[in-house]
C-alpha positions in Angstrom: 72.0 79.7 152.2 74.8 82.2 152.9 73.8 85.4 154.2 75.7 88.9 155.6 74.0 88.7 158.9 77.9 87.9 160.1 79.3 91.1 158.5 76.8 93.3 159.3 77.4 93.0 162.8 80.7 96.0 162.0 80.4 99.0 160.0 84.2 98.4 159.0 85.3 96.0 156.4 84.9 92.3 157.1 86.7 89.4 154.9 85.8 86.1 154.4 88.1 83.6 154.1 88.8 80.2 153.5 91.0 77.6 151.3 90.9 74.7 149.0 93.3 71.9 148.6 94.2 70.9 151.6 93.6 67.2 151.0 94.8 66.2 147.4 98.2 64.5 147.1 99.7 66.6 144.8 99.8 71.0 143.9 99.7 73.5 145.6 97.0 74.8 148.9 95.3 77.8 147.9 93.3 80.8 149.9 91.1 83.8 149.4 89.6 86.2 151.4 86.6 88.3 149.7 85.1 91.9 151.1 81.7 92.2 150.1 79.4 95.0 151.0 76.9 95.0 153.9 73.6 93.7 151.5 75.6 92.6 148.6 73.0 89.6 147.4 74.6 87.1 144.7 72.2 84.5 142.9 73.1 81.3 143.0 76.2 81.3 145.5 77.4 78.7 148.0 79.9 76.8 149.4 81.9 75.8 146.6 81.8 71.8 146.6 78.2 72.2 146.2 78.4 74.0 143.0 80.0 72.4 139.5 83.0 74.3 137.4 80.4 76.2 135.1 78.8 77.6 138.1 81.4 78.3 139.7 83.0 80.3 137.3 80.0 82.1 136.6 80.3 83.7 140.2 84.0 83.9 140.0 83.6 86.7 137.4 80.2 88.2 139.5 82.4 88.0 142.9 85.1 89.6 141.7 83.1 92.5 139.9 81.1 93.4 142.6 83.7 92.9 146.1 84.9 95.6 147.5 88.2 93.8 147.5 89.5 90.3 147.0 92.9 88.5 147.1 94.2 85.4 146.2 97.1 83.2 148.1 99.0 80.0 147.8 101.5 77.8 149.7 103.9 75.6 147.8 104.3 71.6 148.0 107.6 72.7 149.3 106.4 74.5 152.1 103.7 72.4 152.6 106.1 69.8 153.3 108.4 72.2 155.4 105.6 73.5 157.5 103.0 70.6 157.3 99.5 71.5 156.0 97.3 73.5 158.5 100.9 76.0 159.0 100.6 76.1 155.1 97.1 76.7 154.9 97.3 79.4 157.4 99.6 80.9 155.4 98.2 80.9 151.8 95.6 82.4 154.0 98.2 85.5 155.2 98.9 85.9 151.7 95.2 85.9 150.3 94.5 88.6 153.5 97.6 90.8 152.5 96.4 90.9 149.4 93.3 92.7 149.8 95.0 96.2 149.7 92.7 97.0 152.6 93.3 95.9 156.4 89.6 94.2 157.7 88.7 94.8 161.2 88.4 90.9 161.5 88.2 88.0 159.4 85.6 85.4 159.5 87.3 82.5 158.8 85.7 78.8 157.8 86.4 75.9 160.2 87.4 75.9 164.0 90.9 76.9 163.5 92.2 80.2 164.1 95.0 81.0 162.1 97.3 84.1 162.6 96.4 86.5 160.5 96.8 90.1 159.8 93.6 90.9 161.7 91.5 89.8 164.3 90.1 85.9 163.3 86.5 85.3 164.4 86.1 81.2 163.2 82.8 79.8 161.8 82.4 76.2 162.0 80.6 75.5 158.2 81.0 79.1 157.2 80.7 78.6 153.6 77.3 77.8 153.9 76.5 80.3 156.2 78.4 83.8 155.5 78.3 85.0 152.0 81.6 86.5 152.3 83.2 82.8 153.0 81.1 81.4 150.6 82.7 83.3 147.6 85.9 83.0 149.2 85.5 79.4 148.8 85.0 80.1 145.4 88.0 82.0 144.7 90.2 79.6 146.1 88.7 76.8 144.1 88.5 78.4 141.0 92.1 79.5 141.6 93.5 76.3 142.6 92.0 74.4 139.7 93.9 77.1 137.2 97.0 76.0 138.5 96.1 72.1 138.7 95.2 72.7 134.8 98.7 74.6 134.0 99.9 71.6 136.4 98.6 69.2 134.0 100.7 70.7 131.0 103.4 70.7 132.6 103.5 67.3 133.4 101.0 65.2 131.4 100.0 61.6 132.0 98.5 62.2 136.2 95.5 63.5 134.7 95.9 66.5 137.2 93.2 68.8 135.1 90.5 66.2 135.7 91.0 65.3 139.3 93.0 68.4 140.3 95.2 66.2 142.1 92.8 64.1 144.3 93.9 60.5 145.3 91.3 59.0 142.8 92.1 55.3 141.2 93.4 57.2 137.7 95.5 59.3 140.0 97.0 56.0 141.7 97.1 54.6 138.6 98.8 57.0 137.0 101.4 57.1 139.9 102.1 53.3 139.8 103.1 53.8 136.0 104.7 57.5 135.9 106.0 58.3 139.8 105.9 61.2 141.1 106.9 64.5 140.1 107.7 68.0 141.7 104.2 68.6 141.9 103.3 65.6 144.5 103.3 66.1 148.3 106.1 63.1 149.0 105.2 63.9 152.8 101.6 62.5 152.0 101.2 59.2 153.8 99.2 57.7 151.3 101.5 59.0 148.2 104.6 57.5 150.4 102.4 54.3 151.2 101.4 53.7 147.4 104.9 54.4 146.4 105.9 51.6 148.5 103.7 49.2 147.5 101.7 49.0 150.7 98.1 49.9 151.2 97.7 53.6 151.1 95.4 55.2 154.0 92.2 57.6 153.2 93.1 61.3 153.4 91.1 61.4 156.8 93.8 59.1 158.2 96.8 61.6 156.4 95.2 64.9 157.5 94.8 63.5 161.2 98.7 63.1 161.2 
């Protein structure tokens, strides 16, 4: 389970951080970074994927009470496709670190990558089941990105974004085959581009490697 044994290593403020979205075909990539304090304990939380919505909104409103500070960040489907997806990951990152209103002495940061941030970047292969700090970062971003994929979803009707949240599911290629695209798709997604052309699309593992 996630613990603060990472955080407690400094006695200044520590984020966690990490994103959701980085694979679906269509919205936006979103990031958070969370500050928690040194023996903050939350019941029940984990990486999000392992959690369901109701859960995950139950620790949504916890997380946010009790941080010491927490921010939010997204990057576009235009500047996804203008910077390609880990440069737009690392930046809805920036923006979710800016927005703390409080610099961290470093940021431990989910995943091998080390993005440029605006503080030191310590990395944590499967941090959001090991730091509690990622963890309800993980949460914030998904709770966050699945606000928008339901506004999404108003917006333009029929892709069944609110249920799948944008994920490359059969309804979702369904959906595509009978609507198109709109705004809110990546059209640099080789799977989107290779449905839309009537050839086999790859699996996202194939598209992310690109």
């Amino acid at each position: 389970m996630p613990h603060m044994k990472l955080e407690k290593d400094s006695p200044a403020p520590v984020c966690g951080v990490d994103e959701a979205g980085r694979g679906p075909w269509a919205g936006p990539v979103s990031a958070a970074a969370v500050i928690l304090k040194p023996r903050t304990r939350l019941a029940g939380l984990d990486d999000s994927k392992k959690l369901n919505a109701r859960q995950r909104g139950e620790l949504e409103i916890e997380i946010k009470a009790r941080a010491v500070a927490f921010g939010v960040g997204f990057a576009s489907v235009e500047e996804i496709a203008e910077l390609n997806i880990l440069a737009a990951t690392g930046l809805a990152m920036r923006r979710a670190v800016e927005a703390l209103g409080v610099t961290p002495v470093f940021a431990l940061v989910d995943g091998s990558y080390a993005f440029d941030l605006p503080c030191p970047v310590r990395t944590v292969v499967g941090g959001d089941g090991v730091s509690a700090s990622i963890a309800a970062a993980s949460i914030l971003a998904k709770t966050a990105r699945d606000r928008v994929m339901v506004e999404l979803d108003a917006v333009h009707p029929g892709y069944g974004f609110a249920d799948h949240k944008g994920y490359g599911v059969p309804a979702h290629q369904q959906a595509l085959k009978a609507l198109g695209p709109c705004v809110a798709h990546r059209m640099t997604w080789a799977p989107l581009r290779a449905l839309m052309a009537g050839t086999p699309a790859r699996s996202l593992e194939d598209a992310l490697a690109d």
